[in-house]
C-alpha positions as CSV (number, residue, x, y, z in Angstrom):
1,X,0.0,0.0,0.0
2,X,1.3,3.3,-0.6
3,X,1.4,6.6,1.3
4,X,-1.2,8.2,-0.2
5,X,-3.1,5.2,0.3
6,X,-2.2,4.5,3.8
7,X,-3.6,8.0,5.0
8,X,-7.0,7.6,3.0
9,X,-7.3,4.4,4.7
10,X,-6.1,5.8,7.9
11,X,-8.9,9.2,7.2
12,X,-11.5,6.9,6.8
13,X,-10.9,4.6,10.2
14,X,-10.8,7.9,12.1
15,X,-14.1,9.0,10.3
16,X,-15.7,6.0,11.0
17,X,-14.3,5.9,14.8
18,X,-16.2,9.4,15.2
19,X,-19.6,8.1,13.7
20,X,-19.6,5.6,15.8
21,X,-18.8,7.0,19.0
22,X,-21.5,10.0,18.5
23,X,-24.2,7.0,17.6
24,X,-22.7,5.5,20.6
25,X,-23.5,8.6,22.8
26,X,-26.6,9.4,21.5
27,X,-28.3,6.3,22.2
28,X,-26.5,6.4,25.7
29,X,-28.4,9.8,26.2
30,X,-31.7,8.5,25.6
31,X,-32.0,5.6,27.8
32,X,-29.9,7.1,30.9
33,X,-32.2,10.2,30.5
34,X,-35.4,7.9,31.4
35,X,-33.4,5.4,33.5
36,X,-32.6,8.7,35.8
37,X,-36.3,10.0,35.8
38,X,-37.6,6.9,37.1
39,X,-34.2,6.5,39.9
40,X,-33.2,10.1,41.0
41,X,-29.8,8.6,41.2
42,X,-27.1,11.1,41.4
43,X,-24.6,8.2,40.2
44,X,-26.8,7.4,37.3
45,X,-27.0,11.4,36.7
46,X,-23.2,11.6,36.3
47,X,-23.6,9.2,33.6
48,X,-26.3,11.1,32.0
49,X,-24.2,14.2,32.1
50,X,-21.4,12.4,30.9
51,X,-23.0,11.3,27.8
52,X,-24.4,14.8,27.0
53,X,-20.7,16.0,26.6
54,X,-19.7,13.0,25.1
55,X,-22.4,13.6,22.2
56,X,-20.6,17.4,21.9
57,X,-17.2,16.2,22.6
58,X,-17.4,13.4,19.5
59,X,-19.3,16.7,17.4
60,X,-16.1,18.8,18.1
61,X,-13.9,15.5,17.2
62,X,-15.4,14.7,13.6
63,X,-15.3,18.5,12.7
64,X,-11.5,17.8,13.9
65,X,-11.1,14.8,11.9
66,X,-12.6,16.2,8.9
67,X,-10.2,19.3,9.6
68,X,-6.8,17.8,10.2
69,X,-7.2,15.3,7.1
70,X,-7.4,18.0,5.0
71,X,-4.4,18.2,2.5
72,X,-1.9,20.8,2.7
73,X,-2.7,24.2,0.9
74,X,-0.9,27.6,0.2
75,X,-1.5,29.1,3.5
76,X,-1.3,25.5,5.2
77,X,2.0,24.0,3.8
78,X,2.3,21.5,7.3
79,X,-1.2,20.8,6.7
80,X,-4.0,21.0,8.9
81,X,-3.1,17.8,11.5
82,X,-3.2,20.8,14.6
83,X,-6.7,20.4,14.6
84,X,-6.8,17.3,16.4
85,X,-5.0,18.2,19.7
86,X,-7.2,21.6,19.6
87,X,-10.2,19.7,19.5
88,X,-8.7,17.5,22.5
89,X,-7.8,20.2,24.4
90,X,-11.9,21.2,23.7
91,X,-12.9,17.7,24.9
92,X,-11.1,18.4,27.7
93,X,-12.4,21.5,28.8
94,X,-16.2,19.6,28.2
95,X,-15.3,16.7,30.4
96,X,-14.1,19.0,33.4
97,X,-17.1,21.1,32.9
98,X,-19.1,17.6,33.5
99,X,-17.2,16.9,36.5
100,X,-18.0,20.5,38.4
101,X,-21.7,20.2,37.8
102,X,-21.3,16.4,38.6
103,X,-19.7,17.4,42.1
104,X,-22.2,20.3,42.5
105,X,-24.9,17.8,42.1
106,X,-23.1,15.2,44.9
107,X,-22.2,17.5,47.7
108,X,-26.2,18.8,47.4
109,X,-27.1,15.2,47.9
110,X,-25.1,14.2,50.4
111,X,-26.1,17.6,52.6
112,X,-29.4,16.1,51.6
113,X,-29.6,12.5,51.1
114,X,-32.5,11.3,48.8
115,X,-33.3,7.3,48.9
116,X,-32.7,6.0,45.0
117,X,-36.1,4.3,43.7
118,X,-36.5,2.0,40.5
119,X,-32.9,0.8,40.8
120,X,-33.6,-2.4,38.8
121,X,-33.7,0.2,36.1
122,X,-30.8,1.8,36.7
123,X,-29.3,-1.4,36.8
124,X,-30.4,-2.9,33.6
125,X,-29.5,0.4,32.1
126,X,-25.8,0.5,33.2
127,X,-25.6,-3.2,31.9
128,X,-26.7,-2.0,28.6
129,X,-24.3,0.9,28.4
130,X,-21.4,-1.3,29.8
131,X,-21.9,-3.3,26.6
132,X,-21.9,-0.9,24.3
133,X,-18.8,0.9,25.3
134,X,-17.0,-1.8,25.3
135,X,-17.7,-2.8,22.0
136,X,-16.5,1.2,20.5
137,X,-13.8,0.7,23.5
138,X,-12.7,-2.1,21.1
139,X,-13.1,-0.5,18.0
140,X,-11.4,2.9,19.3
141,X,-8.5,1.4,20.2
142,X,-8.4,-0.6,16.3
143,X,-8.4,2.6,14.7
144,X,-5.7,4.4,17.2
145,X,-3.5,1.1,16.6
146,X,-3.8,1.8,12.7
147,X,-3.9,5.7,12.5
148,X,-2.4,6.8,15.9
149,X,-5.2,9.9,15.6
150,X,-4.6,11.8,19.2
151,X,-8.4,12.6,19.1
152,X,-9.2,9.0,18.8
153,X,-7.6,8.1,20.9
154,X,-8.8,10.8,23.8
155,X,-12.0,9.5,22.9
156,X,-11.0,6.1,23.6
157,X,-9.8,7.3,27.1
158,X,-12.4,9.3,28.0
159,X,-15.5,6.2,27.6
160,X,-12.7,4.1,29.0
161,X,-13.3,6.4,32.0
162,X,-17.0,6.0,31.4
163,X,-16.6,2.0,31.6
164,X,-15.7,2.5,35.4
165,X,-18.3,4.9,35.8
166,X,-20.7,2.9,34.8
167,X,-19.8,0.2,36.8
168,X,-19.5,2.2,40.0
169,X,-23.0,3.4,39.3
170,X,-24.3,-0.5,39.1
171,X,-22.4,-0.9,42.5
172,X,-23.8,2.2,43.8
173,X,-27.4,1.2,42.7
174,X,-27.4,-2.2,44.6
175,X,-25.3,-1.3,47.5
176,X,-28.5,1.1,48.0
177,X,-31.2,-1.5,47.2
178,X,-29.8,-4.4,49.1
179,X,-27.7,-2.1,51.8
180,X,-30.0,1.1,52.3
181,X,-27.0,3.4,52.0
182,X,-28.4,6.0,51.4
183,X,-25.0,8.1,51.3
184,X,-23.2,5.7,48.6
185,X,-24.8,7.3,45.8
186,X,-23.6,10.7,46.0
187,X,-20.6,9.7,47.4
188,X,-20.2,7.7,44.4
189,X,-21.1,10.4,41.8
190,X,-18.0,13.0,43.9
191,X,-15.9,10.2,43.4
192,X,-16.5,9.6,39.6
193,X,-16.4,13.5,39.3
194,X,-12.7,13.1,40.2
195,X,-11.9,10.4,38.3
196,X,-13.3,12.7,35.3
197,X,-10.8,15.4,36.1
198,X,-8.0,13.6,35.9
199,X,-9.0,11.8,32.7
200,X,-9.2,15.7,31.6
201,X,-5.8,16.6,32.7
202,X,-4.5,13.5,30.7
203,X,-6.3,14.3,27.7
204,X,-5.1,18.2,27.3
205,X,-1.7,17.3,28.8
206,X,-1.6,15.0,25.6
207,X,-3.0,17.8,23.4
208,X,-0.2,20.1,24.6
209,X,2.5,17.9,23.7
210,X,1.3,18.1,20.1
211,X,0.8,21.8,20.3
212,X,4.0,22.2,21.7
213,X,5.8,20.4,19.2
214,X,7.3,17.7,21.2
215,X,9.8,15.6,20.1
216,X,8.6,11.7,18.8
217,X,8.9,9.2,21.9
218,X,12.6,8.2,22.0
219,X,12.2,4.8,20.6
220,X,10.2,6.1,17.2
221,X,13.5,8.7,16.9
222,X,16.0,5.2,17.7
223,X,14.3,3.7,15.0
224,X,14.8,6.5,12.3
225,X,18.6,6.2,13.2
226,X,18.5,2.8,12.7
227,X,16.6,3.1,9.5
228,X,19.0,5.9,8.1
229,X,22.6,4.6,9.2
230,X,21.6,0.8,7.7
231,X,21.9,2.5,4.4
232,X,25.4,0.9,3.1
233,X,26.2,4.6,2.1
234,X,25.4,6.8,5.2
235,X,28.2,7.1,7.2
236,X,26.6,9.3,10.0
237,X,23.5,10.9,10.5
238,X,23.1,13.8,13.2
239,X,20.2,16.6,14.2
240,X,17.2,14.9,13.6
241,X,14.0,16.5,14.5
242,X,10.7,14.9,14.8
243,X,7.3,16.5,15.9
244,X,4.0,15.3,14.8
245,X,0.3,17.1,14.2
246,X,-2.5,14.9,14.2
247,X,-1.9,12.1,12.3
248,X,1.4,13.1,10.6
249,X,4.9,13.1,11.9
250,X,7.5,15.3,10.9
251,X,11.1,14.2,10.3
252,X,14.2,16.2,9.6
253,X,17.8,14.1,9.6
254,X,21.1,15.2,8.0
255,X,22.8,12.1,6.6
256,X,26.4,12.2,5.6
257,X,28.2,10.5,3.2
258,X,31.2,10.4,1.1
259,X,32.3,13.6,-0.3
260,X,33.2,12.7,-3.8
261,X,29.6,11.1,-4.3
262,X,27.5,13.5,-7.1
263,X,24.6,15.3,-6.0
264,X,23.0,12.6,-8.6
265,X,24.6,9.6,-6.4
266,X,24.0,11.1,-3.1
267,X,20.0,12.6,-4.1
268,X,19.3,8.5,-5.0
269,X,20.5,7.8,-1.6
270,X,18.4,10.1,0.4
271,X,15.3,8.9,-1.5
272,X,16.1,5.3,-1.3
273,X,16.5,6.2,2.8
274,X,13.7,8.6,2.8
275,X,11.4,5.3,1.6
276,X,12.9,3.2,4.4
277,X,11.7,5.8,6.7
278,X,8.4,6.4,5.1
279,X,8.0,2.3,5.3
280,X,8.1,2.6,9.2
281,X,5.8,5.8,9.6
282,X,4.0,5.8,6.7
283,X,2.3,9.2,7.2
284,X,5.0,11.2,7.5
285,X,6.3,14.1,5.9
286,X,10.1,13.5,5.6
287,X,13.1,16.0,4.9
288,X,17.2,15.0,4.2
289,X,19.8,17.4,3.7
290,X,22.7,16.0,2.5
291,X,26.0,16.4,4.0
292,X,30.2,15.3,2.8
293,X,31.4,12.6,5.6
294,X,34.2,14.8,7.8
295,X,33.1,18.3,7.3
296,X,32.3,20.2,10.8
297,X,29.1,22.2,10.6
298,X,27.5,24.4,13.2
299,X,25.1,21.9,15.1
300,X,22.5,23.1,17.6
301,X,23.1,21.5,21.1
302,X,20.0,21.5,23.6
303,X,20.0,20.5,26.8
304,X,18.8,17.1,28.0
305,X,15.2,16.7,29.3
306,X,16.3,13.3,30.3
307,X,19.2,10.7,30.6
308,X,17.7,9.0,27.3
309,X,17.9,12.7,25.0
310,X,20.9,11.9,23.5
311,X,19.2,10.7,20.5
312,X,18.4,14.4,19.5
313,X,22.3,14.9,18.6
């Protein structure tokens, strides 16, 4: 398959990853909305409101999709692939929002418990939603395994999240039924309002790395090396720099090699390296410069972030 194929394929994973998780959502809305009106559960509630920003949340993300896959243009030469850690960074703004209403609505109930009726709907609710997200859990993490989209995969965290709140509002529901606590419920919903704010800080922690233009993990840049200096005609290679948008990496790498090469000889060389590289990461956008074997240059030296930085030399 070929580059250009391999990021349609990739676009339409990521599209299809989006439909699914705002069908996924909606339907979620629908039966937690009546499943709530016939309980008054504040657990089952946190759910509800979960699903609400999950419905805008996966909105935002397909606008995002549909964003960062489009091609480059004159005033967008990198592309677009920005959109997709903007849009997490969104998503993560929605999902804290959830949380402070969520622990708004817990503190209210436990200054003024309310007992939880009809919890054998609430129950067979939860079961249903438990299913579901496990089965776009599944086919989340398919498409982030094939496309490595960052809003994907946010997405995939976030109704990960929602698989433990789900369950903690099926334990909260029959620890009140069978139990009579009374005080479980909200004290549930507080503690799943947490558990959504540090899903949040993952998620636009994430986002920033992108916008920040972070290097590649250390064993992706290892791996260029290796795939540049197996060339039998690279003697060296030296200042890579990687940093990726969305779904596409960048790479920049000097190669040297032997002086009294042509330009001819040594511009074959690059390309046969650059489609080594492009082999491994196939949606990457990939620069070479050239340089004779022995000749000192001016190279930029950073400091480390840690003991394993080396690799940016």
């Amino acid at each position: 398959m070929s580059a250009a194929e391999s990021r349609a394929a990739a676009g339409a994973l990521m599209r299809r990853a989006t439909y699914a998780s705002i069908a996924v959502a909606s339907a979620m809305i629908l039966v937690k909305l009546v499943a709530w009106l016939l309980t008054d559960s504040v657990s089952l509630l946190s759910s509800l409101l979960d699903s609400l920003l999950d419905v805008a949340a996966s909105l935002v993300n397909l606008l995002a999709v549909q964003q960062a896959l489009v091609p480059p243009d004159r005033e967008h030469r990198f592309g677009h692939g920005k959109a997709e850690p903007l849009a997490s960074l969104g998503q993560a703004a929605f999902i804290s929002g959830s949380a402070v209403l969520l622990l708004i609505q817990a503190l209210q109930h436990i200054l003024t418990p309310q007992p939880v009726s009809n919890t054998g709907i609430g129950i067979a609710v939860m079961g249903f939603a438990i299913a579901v997200t496990l089965a776009l859990v599944a086919y989340q993490q398919y498409v982030v395994r094939r496309t490595g989209s960052l809003v994907v995969s946010a997405d995939e965290f976030h109704y990960r999240t929602d698989l433990v709140l789900n369950g903690s509002v099926v334990l909260s529901l029959l620890a009140t039924r069978e139990l009579g606590w009374v005080y479980l419920d909200p004290l549930f919903g507080a503690a799943i309002g947490l558990w959504i704010v540090y899903g949040a800080w993952q998620v636009a922690n994430k986002a920033m790395t992108q916008l920040m233009d972070r290097e590649l993990p250390d064993g992706d840049r290892a791996r260029i090396r290796q795939i540049a200096l197996a060339h039998p005609q690279v003697k060296a290679v030296h200042d890579l720099r990687t940093r990726a948008a969305g779904p596409t990496a960048f790479i920049q790498i000097h190669v040297e090699m032997d002086g009294g090469l042509t330009l001819a000889e040594a511009h074959r060389i690059s390309d046969a390296v650059e489609a080594e590289i492009l082999a491994a990461f196939p949606r990457a956008e990939i620069m070479i410069h050239q340089d004779p074997e022995g000749i000192e240059e001016p190279r930029r030296s950073f400091p480390p972030a840690r003991a394993s930085s080396k690799l940016a030399s």
